[in-house]
N, C-alpha and C positions, 0 to 999 in steps of 0.2 A: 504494500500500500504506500501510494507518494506521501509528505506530507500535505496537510488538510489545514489549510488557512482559516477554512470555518471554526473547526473545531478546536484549534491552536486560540482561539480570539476570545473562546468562550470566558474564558477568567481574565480579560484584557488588562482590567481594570489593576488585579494583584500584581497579572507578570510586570505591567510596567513601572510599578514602584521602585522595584530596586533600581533599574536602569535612570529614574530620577536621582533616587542618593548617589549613584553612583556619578551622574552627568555633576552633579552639585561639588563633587572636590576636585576635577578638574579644572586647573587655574589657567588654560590657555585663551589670550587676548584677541588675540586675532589669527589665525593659524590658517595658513594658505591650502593647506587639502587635509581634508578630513577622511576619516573610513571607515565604516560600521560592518565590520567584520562574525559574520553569521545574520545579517538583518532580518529576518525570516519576512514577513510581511510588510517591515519598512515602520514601525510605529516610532523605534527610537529615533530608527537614522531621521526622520521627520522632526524630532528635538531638535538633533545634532545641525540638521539646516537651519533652523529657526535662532538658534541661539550662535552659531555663526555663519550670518549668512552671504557675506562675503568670501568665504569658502569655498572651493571645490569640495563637492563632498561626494562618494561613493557607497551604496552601499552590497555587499559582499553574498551571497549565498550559494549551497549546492542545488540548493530545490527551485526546477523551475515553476514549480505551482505555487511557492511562498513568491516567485519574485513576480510572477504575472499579476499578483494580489497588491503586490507593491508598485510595480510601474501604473497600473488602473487608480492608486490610488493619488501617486505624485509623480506624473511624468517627467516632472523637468528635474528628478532628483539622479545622477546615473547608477546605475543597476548593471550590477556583472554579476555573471551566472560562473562560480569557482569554487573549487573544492578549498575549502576555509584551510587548507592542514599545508598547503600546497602555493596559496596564491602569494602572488607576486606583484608588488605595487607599480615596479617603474618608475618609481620616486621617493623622494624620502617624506614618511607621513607623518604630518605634524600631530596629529591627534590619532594615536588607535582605539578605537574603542570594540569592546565584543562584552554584548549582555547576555550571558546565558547560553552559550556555546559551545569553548574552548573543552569543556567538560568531555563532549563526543570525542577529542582524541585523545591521542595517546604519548607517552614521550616528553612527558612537561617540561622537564628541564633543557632541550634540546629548542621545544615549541617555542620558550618562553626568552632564549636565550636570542632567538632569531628573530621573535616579535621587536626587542627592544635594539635588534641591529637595524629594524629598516624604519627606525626614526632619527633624527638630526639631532643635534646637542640643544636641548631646551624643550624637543618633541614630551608629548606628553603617551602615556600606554595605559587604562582605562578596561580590568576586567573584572566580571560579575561570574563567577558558577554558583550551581546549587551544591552545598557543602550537606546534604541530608540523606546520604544514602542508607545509615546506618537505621534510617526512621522505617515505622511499618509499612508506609506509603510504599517501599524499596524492597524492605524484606519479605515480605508477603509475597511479593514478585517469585523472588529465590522459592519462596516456600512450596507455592504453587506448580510452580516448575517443575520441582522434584517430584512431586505428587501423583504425576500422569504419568501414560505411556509414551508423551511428549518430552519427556527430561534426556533424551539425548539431543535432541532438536535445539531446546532453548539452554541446556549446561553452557554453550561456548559464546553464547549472545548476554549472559549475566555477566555487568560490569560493576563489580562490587562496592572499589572503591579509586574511583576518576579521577575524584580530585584529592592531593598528599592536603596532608594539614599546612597551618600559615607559615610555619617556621621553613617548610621544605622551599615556598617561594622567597619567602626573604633569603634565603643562602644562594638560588639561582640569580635572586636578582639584585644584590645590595651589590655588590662591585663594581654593577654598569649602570646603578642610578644616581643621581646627582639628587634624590628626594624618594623616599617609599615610606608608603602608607598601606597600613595590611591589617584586614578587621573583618570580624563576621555579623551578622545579624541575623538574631530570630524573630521570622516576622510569624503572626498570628492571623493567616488568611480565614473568615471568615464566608464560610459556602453554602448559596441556597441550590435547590433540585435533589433529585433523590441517588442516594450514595455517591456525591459528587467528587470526590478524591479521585476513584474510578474515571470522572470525565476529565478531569485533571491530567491524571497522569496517562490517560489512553492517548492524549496528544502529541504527549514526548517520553519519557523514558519506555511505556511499555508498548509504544508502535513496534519496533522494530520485532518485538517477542510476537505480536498478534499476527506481524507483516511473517516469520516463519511457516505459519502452522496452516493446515486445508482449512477448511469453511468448518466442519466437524470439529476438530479436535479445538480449532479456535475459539469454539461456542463454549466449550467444555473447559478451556481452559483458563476463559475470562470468567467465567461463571464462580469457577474456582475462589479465585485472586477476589473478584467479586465478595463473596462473601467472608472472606479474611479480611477484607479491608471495612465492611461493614463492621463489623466486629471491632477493629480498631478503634475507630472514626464514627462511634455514635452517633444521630445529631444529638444536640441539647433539648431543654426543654421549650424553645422558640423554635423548636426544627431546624434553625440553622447546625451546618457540621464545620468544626476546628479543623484546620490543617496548621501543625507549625512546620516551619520550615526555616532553614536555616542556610542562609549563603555566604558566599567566603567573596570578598571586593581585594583588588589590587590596584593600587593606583602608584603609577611610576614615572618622573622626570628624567629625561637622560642629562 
């Protein structure tokens, strides 16, 4: 399954909060090209113009069904279709920015060592993951997995743990920053609809498991996870349901 810009939107309101705290300790003044590296449907990189808009600004993805939801939305913003692990600026980029990302690959130390080569001396680097694997939202996932007749299918698709803790990035990155700031926050998304974690996470971490399995076994095996995460994620007594979640922010000056 590609990803689903509908589905991806449905909690727009949560996912774009951090990409605010995070847009808020970037100190750059005027900065000649920008790049919104993972933009999926273009919400932030649309900040990212707005707040400098004297800018070249780009924004970056591998999905062309996130980016056709982004160009429909701001044509005049440009939009490259590129594998975020891989691309290559052509320039040196004043601002990097990636909200919620970097998490899909793999190699942090290497990734992050290169991020902060294809900025200029005062360049600013700007990232956001989810630091919450450890939560039921995740492990349910694993659980579920093992569970079925599916657990050789999905064993090699569980990505346990993506992102290292803060200290691992401050060692990759304090030697080539001129300024680093490194912090986490647990936010408290509050969810209405029914078993809504479920719609949460069927839009990103658990695509890639459901995008495995036939039509059968995918019924059987969301249904699973389904009920695990019920179980977690009660609602309360206003029926709304808690998710906390916890993300890890990098903010780096070269």
């Amino acid at each position: 399954m590609p990803w689903d810009p509908r589905l991806y939107s449905t909690f727009a309101a949560p996912r774009l909060r951090p990409a605010l705290d995070l847009l808020s300790r970037v100190g750059a003044e005027a900065p000649p090209f920008v790049a919104d590296l993972g933009c999926g449907t273009g919400n932030v990189t649309r900040l990212l113009a707005e707040r400098w808009p004297q800018a070249t600004v780009t924004g970056i993805d591998s999905s062309p069904e996130m980016l056709a939801a982004a160009r429909a939305e701001s044509p005049s913003v440009a939009w490259q279709e590129a594998e975020i692990g891989t691309w290559e600026p052509g320039r040196p980029v004043d601002v990097l920015f990636s909200n919620a990302a970097l998490h899909w690959l793999g190699d942090h130390g290497p990734l992050f060592r290169r991020l902060m080569e294809m900025l200029p001396d005062g360049g600013w680097l700007a990232v956001q993951m989810p630091h919450n694997h450890d939560a039921a939202s995740h492990t349910a996932m694993a659980d579920a997995a093992a569970a079925g007749p599916w657990r050789d299918i999905l064993a090699p698709l569980l990505r346990h743990r993506p992102v290292a803790d803060p200290a691992f990035y401050y060692d990759v990155l304090a030697s080539m920053a001129d300024h680093l700031d490194i912090w986490e926050t647990e936010y408290l998304h509050v969810l209405q609809g029914d078993n809504p974690v479920v719609t949460w996470t069927a839009a990103t971490a658990l695509r890639p498991l459901l995008d495995a399995l036939d039509e059968t076994w995918r019924a059987a095996f969301l249904a699973d996870y389904a009920a695990r995460i019920r179980a977690a994620y009660p609602p309360r007594a206003d029926g709304h349901t808690l998710l906390p979640f916890k993300r890890l922010f990098i903010v780096a000056r070269r």
